[in-house]
VOBA-1610 file (N, C-alpha, C; in pm, whole numbers, padded with zeros to 5 digits, always signed):
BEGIN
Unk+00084-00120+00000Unk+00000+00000+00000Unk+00087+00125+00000Unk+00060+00224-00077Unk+00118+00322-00082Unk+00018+00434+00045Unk+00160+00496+00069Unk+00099+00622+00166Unk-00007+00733+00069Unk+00041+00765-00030Unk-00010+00850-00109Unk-00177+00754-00112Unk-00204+00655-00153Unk-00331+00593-00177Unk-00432+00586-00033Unk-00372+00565+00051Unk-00386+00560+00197Unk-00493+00719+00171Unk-00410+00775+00161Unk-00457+00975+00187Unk-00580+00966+00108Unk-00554+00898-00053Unk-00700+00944-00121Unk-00819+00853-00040Unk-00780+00748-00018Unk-00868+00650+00094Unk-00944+00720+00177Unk-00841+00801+00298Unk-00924+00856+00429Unk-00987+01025+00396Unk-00921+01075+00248Unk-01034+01158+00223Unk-01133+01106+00157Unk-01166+01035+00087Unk-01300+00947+00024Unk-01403+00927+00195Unk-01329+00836+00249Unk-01415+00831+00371Unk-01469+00950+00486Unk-01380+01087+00455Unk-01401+01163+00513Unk-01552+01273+00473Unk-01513+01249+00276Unk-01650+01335+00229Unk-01713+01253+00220Unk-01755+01138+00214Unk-01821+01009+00181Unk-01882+01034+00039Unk-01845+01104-00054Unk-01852+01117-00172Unk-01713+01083-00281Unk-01726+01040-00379Unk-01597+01034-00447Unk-01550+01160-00539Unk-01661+01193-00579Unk-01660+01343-00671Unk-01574+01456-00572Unk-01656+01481-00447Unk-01614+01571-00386Unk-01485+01543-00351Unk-01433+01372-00286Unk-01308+01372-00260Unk-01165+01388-00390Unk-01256+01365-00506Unk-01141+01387-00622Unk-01122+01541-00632Unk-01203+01675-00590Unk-01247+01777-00590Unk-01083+01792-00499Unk-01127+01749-00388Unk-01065+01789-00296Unk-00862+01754-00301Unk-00868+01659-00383Unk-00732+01610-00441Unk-00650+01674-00527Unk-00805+01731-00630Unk-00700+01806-00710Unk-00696+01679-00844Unk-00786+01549-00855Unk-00748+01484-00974Unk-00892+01433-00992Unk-00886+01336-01096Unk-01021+01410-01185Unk-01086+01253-01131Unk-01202+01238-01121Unk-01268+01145-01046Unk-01268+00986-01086Unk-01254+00985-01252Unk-01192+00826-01291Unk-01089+00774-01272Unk-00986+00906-01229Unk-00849+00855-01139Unk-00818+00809-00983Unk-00993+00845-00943Unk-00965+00865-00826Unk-01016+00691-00785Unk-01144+00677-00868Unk-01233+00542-00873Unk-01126+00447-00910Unk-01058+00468-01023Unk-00957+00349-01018Unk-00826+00337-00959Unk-00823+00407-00845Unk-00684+00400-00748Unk-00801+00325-00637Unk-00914+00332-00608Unk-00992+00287-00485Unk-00988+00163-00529Unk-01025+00096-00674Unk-01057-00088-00694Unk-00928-00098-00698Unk-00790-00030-00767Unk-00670-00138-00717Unk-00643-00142-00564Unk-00702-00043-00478Unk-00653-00089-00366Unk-00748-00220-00246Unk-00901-00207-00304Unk-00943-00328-00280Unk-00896-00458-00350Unk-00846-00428-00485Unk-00799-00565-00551Unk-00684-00623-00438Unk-00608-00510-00422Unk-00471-00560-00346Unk-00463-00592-00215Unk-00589-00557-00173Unk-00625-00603-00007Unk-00730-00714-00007Unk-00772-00758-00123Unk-00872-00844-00188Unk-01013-00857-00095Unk-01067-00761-00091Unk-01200-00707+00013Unk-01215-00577-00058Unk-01354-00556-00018Unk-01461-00485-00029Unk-01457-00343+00073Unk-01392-00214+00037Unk-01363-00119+00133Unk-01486+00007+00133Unk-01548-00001-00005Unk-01667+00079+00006Unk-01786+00033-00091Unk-01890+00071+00011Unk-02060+00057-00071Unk-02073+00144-00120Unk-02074+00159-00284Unk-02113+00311-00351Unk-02237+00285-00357Unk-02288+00427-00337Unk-02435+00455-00380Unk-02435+00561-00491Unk-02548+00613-00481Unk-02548+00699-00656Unk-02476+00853-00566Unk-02528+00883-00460Unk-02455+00998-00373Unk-02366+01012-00290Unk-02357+00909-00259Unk-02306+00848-00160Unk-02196+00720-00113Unk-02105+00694-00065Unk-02030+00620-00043Unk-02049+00571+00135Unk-02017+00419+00160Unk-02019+00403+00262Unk-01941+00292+00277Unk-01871+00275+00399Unk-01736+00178+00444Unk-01777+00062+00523Unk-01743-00038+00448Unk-01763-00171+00468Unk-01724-00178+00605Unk-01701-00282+00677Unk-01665-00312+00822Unk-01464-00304+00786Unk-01479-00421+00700Unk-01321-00390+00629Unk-01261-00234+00602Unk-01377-00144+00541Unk-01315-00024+00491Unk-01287+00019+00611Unk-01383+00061+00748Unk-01379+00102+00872Unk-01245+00087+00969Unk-01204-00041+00970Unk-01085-00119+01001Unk-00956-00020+00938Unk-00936-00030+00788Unk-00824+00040+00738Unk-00840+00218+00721Unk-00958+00241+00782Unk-00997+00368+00816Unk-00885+00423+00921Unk-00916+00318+01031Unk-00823+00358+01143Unk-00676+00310+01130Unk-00656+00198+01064Unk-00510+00181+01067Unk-00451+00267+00963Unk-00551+00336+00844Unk-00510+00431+00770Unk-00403+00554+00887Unk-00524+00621+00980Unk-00483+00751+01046Unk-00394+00714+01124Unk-00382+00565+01146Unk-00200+00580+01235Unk-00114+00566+01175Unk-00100+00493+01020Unk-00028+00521+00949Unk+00024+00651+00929Unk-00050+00691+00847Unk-00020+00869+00803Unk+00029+00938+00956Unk-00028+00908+01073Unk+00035+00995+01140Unk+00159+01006+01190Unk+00183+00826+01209Unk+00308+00809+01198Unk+00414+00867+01108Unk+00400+00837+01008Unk+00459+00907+00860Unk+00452+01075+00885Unk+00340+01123+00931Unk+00403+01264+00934Unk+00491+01320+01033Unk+00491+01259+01123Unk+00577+01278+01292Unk+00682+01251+01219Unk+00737+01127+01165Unk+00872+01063+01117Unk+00908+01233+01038Unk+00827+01251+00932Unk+00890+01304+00857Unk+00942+01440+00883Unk+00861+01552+00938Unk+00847+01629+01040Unk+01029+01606+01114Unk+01028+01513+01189Unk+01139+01444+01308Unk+01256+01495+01203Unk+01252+01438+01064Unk+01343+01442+00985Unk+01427+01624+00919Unk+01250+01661+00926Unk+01281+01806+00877Unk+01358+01887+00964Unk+01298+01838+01110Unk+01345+01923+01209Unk+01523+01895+01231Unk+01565+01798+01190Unk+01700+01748+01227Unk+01841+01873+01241Unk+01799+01923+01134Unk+01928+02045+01078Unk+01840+02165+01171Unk+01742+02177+01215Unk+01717+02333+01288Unk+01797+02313+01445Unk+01767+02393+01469Unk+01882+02416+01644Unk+01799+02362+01701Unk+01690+02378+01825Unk+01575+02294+01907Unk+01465+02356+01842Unk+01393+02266+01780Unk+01230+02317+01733Unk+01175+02236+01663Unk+01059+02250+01659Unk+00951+02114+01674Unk+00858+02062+01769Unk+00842+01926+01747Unk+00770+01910+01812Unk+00772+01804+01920Unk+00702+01800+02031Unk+00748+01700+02126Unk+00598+01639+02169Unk+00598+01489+02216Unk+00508+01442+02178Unk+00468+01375+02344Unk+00403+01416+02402Unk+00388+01411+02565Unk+00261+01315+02598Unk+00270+01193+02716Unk+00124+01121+02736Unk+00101+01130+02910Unk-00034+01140+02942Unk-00003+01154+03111Unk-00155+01082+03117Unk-00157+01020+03287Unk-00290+01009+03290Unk-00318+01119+03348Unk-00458+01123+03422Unk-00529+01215+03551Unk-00414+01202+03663Unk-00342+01283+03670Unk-00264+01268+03817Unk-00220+01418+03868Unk-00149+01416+03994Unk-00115+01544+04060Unk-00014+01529+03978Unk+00095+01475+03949Unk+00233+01456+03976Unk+00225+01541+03770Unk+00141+01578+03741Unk+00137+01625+03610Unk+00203+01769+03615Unk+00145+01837+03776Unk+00234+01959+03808Unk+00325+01969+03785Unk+00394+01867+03844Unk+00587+01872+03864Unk+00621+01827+03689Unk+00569+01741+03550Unk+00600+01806+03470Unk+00567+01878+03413Unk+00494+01952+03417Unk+00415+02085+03357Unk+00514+02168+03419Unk+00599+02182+03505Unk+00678+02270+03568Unk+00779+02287+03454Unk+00870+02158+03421Unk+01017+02149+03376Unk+00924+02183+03221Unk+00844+02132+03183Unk+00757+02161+03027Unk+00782+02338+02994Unk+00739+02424+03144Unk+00755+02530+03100Unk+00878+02592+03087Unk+00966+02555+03167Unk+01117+02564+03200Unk+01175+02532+03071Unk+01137+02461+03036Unk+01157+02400+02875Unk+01153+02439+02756Unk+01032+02516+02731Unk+00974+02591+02657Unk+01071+02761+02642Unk+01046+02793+02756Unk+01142+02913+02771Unk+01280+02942+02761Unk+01338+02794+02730Unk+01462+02828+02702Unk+01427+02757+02534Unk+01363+02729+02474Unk+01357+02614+02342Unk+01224+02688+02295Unk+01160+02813+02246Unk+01064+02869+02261Unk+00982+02824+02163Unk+01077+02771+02045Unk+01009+02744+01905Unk+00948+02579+01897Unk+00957+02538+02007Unk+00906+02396+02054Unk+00767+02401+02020Unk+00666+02295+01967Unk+00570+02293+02007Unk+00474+02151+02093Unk+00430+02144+02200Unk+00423+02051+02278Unk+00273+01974+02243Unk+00286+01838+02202Unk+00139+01744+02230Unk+00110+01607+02297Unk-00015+01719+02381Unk-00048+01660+02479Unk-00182+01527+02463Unk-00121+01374+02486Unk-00235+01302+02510Unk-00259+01283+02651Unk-00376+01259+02684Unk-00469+01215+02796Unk-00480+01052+02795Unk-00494+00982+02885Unk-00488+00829+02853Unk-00487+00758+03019Unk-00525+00659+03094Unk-00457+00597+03131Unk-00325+00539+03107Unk-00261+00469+03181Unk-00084+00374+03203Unk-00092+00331+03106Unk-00193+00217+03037Unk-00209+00130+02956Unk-00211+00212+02822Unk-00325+00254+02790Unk-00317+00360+02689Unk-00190+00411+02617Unk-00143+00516+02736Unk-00024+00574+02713Unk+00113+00473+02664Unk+00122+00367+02752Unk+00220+00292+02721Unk+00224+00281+02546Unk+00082+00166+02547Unk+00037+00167+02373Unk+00077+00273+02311Unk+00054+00415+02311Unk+00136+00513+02225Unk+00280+00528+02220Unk+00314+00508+02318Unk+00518+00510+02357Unk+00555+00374+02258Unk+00469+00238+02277Unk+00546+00147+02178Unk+00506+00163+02047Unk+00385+00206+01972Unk+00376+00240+01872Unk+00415+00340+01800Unk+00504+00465+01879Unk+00575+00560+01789Unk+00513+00656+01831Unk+00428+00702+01906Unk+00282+00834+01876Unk+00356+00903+01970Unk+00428+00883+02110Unk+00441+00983+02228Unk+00638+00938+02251Unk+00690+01046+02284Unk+00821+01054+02320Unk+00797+00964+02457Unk+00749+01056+02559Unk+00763+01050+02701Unk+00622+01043+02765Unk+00603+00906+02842Unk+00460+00917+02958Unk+00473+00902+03037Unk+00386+00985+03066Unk+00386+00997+03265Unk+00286+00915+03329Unk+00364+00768+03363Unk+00279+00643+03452Unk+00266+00685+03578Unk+00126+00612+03648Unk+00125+00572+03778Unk+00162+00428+03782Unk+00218+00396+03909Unk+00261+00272+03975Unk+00102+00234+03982Unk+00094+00070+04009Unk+00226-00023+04014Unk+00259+00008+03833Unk+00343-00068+03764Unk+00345-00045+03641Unk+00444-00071+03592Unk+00480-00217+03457Unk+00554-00265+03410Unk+00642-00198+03334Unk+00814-00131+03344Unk+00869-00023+03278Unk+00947-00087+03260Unk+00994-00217+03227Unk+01118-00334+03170Unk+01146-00284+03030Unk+01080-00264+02992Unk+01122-00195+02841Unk+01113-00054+02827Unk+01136+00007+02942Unk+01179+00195+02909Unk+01278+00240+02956Unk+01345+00341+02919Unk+01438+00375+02986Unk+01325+00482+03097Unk+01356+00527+03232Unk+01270+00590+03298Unk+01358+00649+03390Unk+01269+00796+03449Unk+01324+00840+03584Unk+01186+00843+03658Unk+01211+00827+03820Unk+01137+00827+03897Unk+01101+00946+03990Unk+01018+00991+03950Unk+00975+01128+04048Unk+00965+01131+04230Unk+01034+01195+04254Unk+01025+01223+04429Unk+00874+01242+04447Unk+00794+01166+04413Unk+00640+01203+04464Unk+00514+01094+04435Unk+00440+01100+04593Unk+00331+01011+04604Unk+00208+01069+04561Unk+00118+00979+04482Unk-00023+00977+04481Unk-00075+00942+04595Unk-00167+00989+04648Unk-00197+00975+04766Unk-00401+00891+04748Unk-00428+00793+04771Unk-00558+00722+04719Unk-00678+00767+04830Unk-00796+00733+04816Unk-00914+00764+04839Unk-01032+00742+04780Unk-01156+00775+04840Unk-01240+00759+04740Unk-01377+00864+04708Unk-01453+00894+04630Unk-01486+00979+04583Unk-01659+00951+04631Unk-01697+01007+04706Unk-01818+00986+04736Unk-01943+01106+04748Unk-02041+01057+04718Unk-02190+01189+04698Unk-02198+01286+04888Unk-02180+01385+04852Unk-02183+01502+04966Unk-02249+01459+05053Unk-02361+01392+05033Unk-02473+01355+05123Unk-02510+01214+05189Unk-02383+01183+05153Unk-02373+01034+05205Unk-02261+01003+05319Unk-02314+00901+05406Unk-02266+00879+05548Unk-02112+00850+05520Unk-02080+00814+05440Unk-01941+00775+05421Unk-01866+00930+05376Unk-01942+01019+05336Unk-01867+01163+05310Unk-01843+01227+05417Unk-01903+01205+05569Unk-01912+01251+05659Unk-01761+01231+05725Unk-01695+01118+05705Unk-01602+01072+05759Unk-01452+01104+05717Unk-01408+01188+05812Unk-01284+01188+05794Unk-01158+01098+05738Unk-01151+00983+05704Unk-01105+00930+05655Unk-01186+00738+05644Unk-01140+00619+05569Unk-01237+00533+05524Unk-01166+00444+05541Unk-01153+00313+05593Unk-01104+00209+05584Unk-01148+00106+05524Unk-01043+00005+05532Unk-01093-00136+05425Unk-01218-00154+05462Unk-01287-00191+05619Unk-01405-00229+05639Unk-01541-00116+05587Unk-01490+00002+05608Unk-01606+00101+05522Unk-01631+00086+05415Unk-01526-00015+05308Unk-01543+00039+05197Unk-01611-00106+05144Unk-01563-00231+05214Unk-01577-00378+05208Unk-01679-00383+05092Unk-01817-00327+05148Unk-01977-00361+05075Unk-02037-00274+05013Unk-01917-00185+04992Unk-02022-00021+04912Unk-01967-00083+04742Unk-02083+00009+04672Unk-02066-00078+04552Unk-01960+00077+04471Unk-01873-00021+04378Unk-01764+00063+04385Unk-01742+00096+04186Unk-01664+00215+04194Unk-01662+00213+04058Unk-01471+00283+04067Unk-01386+00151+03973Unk-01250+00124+03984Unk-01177+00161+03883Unk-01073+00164+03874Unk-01006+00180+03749Unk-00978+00040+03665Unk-01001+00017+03574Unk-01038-00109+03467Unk-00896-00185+03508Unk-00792-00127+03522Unk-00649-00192+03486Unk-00671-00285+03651Unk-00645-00444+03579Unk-00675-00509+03694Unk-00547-00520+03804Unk-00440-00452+03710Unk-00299-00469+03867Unk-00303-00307+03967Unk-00408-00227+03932Unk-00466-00197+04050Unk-00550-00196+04097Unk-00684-00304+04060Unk-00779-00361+04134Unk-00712-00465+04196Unk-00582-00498+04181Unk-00540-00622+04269Unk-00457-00543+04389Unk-00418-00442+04345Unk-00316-00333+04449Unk-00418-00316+04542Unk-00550-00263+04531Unk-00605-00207+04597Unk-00672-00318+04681Unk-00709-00409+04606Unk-00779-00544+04732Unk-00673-00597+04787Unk-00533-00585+04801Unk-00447-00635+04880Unk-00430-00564+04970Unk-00425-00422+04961Unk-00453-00321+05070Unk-00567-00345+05143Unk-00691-00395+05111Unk-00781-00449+05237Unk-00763-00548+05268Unk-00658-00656+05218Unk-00648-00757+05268Unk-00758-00868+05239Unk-00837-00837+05089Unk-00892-00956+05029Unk-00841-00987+04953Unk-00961-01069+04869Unk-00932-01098+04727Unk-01005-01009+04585Unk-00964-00979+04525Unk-01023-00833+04405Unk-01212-00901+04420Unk-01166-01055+04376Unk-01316-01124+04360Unk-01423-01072+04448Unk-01378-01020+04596Unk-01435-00976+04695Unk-01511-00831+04690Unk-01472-00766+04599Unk-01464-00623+04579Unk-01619-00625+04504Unk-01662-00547+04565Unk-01812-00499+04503Unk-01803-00378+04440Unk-01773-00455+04268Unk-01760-00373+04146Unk-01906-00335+04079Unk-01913-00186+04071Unk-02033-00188+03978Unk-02003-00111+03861Unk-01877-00048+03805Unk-01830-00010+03720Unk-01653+00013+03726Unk-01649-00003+03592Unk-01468+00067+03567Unk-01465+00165+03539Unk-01355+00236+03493Unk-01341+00361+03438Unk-01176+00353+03404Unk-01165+00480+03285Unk-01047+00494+03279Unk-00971+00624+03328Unk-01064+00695+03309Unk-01040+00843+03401Unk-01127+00906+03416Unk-01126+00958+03554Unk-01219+01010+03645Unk-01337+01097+03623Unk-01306+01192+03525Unk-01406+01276+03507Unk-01551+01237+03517Unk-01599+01134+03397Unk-01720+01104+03395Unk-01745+00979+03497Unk-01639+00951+03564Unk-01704+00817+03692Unk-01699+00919+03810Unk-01670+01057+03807Unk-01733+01203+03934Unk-01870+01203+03900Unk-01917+01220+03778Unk-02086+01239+03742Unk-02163+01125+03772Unk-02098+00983+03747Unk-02184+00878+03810Unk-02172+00850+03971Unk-02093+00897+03999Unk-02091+00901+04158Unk-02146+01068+04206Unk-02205+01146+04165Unk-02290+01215+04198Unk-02450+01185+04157Unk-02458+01091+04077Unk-02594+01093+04009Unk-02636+00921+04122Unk-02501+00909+04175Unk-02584+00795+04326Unk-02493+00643+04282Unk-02482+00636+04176Unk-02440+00516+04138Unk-02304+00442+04188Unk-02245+00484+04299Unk-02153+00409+04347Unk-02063+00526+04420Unk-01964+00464+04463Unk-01880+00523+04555Unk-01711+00473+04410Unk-01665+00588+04382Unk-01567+00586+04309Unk-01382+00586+04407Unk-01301+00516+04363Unk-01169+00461+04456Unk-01052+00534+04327Unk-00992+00655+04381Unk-00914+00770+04275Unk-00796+00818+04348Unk-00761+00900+04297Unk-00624+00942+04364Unk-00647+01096+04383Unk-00611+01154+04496Unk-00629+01256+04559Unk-00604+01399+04433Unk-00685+01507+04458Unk-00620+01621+04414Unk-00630+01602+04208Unk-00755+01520+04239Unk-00746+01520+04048Unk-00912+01579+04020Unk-00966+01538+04105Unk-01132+01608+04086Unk-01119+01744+04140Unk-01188+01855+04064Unk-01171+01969+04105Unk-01334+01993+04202Unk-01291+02031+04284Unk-01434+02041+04426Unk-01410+02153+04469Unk-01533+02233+04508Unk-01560+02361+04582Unk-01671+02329+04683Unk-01726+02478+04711Unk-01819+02462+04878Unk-01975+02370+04783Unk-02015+02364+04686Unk-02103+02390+04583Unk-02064+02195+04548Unk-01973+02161+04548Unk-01959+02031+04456Unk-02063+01949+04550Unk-02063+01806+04449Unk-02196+01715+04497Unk-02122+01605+04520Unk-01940+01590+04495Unk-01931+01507+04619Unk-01783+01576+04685Unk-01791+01455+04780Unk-01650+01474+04859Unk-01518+01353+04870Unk-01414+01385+04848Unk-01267+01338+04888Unk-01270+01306+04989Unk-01264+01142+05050Unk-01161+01088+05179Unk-01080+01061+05126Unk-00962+01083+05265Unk-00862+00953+05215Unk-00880+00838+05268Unk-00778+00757+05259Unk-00775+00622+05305Unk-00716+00601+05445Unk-00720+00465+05478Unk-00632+00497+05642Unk-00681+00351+05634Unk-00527+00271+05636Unk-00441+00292+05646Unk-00373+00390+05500Unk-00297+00454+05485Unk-00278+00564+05415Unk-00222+00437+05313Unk-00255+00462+05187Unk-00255+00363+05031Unk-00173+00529+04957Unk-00063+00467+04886Unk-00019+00561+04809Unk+00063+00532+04660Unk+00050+00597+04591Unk+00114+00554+04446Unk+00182+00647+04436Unk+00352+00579+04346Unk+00441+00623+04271Unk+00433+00734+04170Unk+00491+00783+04066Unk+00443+00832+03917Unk+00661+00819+03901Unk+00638+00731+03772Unk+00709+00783+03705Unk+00726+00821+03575Unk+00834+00858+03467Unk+00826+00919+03351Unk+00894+00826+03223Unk+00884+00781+03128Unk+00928+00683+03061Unk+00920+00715+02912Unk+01006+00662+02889Unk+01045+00694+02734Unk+01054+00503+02638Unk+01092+00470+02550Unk+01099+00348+02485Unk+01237+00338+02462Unk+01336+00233+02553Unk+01433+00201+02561Unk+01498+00216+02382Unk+01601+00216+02305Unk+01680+00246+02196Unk+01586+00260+02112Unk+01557+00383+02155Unk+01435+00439+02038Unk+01516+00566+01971Unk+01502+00582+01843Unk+01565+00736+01762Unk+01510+00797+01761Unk+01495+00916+01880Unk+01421+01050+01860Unk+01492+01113+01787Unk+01403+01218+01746Unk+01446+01347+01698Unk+01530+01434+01799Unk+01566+01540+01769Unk+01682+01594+01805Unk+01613+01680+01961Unk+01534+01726+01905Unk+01454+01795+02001Unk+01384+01702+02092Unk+01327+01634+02040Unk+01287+01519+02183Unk+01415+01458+02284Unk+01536+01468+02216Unk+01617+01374+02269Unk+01688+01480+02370Unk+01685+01589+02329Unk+01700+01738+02478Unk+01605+01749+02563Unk+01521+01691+02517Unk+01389+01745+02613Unk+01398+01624+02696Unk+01468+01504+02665Unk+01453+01381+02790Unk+01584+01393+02865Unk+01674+01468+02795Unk+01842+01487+02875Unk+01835+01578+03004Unk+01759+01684+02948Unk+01703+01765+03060Unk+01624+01739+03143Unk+01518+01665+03063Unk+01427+01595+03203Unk+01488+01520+03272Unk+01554+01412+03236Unk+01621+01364+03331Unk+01737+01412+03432Unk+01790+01531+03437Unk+01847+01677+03528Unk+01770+01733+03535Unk+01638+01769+03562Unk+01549+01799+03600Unk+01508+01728+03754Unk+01498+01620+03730Unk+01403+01522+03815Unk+01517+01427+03916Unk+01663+01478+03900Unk+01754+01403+03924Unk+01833+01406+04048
//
């Protein structure tokens, strides 16, 4: 598959017309129809349902829809990486974090960063550990910022001087918000909404001293935001890390902590003999004298 064919692909799927997407190419529309059947010939499947107005993407087309846009994006980062090689620091740097405090402390050296490297430009994904990792081995992110526990055998990493501190997220008006802090037995039978990644549903039921099986799950989540709205709308008591939900006198729920006090790591990780670009590869020299 060519990259170039790829592009007329995910604009076809983008206008869902072929006219308009040959419009949009710049080439004339029987060139465009017969670059689409050699590339189903060559993938030997069915990538679009034409209609007389209309075009629509097979389950197959849908599929190389998305492995289309990581392609190309890949390909443009690479190439980009390449352009930037001969400039002094500039470009772009490619950053992953989950919901955490410890985002402060790099948002700190980010700006520190910036101000001496001004022509930088920084992108930011959002993700859980898991997530993020997936972008670091597929090429998409330089550097992510994990919470513990968390498998880093294949990164090179530095470890931040700083704890997550755990708790759980409960409706203002409920007996368990009342309480200054919550223990394993408070939390034993309340029905709970966790973070999906099961090596800290196992962290956290070892801290009460069960078994996860024990844990009265009524939802996962991957980050917090929208499991704050289901734990205000009644549906469970949510288990998060301190200082990531934003609360005032007005919010509908409240922050305990834990006790015995439960706390998580964060560290920062990159993909062991990986070839950054020039500018990414200052921005991890420093981070790492930064954090050191």
């Amino acid at each position: 598959m060519e990259i170039r064919i790829l592009r007329y692909f995910l604009t076809v799927a983008r206008e869902e017309n072929i006219t308009r997407a040959a419009a949009v190419l710049h080439i004339t529309q029987p060139t465009l129809s017969r670059q689409l059947m050699q590339l189903e010939e060559e993938l030997n499947t069915k990538l679009l349902i034409r209609g007389k107005n209309k075009v629509v993407l097979t389950d197959a087309g849908m599929l190389l829809r998305r492995r289309a846009e990581e392609i190309i994006d890949l390909t443009d980062k690479t190439e980009k990486e390449f352009l930037e090689a001969d400039e002094l620091i500039a470009g772009e740097i490619f950053v992953g974090a989950g919901e955490i405090h410890a985002m402060h402390q790099l948002g700190e050296f980010m700006i520190k960063f910036q101000q001496h490297y001004p022509h930088i430009q920084y992108h930011l994904y959002s993700g859980n550990t898991d997530d993020v990792k997936q972008k670091i081995d597929q090429g998409f992110i330089d550097v992510g910022l994990l919470t513990e526990p968390v498998d880093i055998e294949k990164y090179d990493y530095v470890r931040l001087n700083y704890k997550e501190a755990w708790g759980i997220l409960a409706p203002k008006d409920s007996e368990i918000a009342q309480k200054e802090y919550v223990t394993p037995d408070d939390i034993l039978n309340l029905p709970l909404l966790i973070g999906h990644r099961l090596i800290v549903q196992n962290e956290i039921a070892h801290w009460m001293g069960i078994d996860v099986s024990e844990l009265n799950i009524v939802a996962t989540y991957d980050l917090i935001y929208n499991a704050a709205i289901l734990v205000e709308k009644g549906l469970g008591y949510a288990l998060c890390l301190d200082k990531i939900v934003y609360m005032h006198d007005e919010s509908l729920v409240r922050f305990i902590p834990l006790r015995p006090v439960f706390e998580t790591g964060a560290v920062l990780v990159w993909k062991k003999h990986q070839v950054f670009s020039a500018t990414a590869t200052r921005f991890i020299q420093e981070l790492c004298q930064f954090f050191s």
